[in-house]
C-alpha positions in Angstrom: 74.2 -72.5 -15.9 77.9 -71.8 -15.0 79.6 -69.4 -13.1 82.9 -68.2 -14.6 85.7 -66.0 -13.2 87.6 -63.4 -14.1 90.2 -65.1 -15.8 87.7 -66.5 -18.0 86.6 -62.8 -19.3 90.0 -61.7 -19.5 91.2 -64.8 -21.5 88.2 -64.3 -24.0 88.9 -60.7 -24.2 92.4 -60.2 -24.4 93.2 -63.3 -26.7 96.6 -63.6 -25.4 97.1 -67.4 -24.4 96.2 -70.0 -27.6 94.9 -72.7 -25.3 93.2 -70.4 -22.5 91.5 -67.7 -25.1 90.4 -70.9 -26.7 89.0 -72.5 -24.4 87.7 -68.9 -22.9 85.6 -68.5 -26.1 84.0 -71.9 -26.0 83.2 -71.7 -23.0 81.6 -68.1 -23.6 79.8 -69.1 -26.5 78.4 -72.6 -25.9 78.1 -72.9 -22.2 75.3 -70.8 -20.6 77.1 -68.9 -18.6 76.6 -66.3 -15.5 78.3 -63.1 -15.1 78.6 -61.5 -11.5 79.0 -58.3 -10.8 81.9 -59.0 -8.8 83.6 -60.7 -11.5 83.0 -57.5 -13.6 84.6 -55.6 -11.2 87.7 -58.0 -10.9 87.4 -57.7 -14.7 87.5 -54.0 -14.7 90.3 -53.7 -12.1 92.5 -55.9 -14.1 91.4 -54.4 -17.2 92.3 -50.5 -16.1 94.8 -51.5 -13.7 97.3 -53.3 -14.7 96.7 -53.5 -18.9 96.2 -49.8 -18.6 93.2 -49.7 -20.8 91.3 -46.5 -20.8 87.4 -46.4 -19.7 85.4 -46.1 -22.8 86.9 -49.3 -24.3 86.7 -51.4 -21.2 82.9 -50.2 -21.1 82.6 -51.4 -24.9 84.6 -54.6 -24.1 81.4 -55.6 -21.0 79.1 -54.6 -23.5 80.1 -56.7 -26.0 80.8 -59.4 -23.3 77.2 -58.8 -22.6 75.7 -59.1 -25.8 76.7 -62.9 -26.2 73.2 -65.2 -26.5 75.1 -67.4 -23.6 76.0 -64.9 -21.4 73.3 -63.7 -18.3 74.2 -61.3 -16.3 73.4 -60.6 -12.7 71.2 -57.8 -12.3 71.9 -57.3 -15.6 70.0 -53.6 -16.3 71.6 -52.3 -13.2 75.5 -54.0 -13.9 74.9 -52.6 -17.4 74.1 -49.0 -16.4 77.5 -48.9 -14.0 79.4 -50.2 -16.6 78.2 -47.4 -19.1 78.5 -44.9 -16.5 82.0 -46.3 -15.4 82.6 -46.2 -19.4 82.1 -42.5 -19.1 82.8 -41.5 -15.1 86.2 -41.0 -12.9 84.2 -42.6 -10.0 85.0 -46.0 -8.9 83.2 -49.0 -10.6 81.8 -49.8 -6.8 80.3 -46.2 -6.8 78.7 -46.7 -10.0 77.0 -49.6 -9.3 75.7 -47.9 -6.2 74.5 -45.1 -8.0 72.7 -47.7 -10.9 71.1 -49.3 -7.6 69.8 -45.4 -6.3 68.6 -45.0 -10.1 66.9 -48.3 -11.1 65.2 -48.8 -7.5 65.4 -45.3 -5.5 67.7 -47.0 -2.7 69.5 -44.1 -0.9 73.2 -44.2 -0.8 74.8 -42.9 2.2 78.6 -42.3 1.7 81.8 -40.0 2.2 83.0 -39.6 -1.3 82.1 -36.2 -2.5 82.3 -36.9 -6.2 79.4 -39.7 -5.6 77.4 -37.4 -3.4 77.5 -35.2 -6.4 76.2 -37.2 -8.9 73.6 -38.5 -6.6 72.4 -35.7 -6.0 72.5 -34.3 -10.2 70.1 -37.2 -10.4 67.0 -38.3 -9.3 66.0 -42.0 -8.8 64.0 -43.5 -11.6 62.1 -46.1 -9.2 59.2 -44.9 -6.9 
């Protein structure tokens, strides 16, 4: 198992260097790799921030990301809910991973931003 960065994802993704997005896929598709959430984030923020790509497709990008046989994910049902709630959210990738983590195991969230403390409370936690 490897860890891979960022620049890994974004190579694989955006296609845009021969010899890096090459060696990006092969690396995604014959290594077993692991995928952190804060790499996701990094992703995300790079992604959005400075390529300007709206929320929906970065969300479809992860998932696809996601779906390769080679690819694990850290806390992957709970990375995967905040990046489909991110896909589909104006909150912050960060708040929708803490709101995945009051969903999937009923952890409170204590925290400032009124949007979050909205949603929280729209929802209740699916864990006991």
């Amino acid at each position: 198992m490897k860890l891979i960065d960022a620049n890994i994802i974004l190579r694989y993704l955006l296609n845009d260097h021969p010899e890096m997005s090459s060696k990006a896929k092969e690396i995604m598709q014959s290594d077993s790799v692991l995928l952190l959430t804060e790499v996701v984030a990094e992703v995300i923020y790079v992604l959005g921030g400075i390529y300007k790509t709206p929320r929906p497709d970065i969300a479809g990008a992860l998932r696809k990301v996601a779906a390769i046989p080679t690819v694990e994910l850290e806390n992957r049902e709970i990375l995967l809910q905040a990046i489909d709630e991110y896909g589909g959210s104006r909150l912050d990738f960060v708040d929708e991973i803490l709101y995945a983590h009051n969903q999937a195991l009923g952890y409170p969230v204590e925290t400032f931003d009124k949007d979050l403390n909205r949603k929280l409370a729209s929802a209740k936690p699916q864990a006991d």
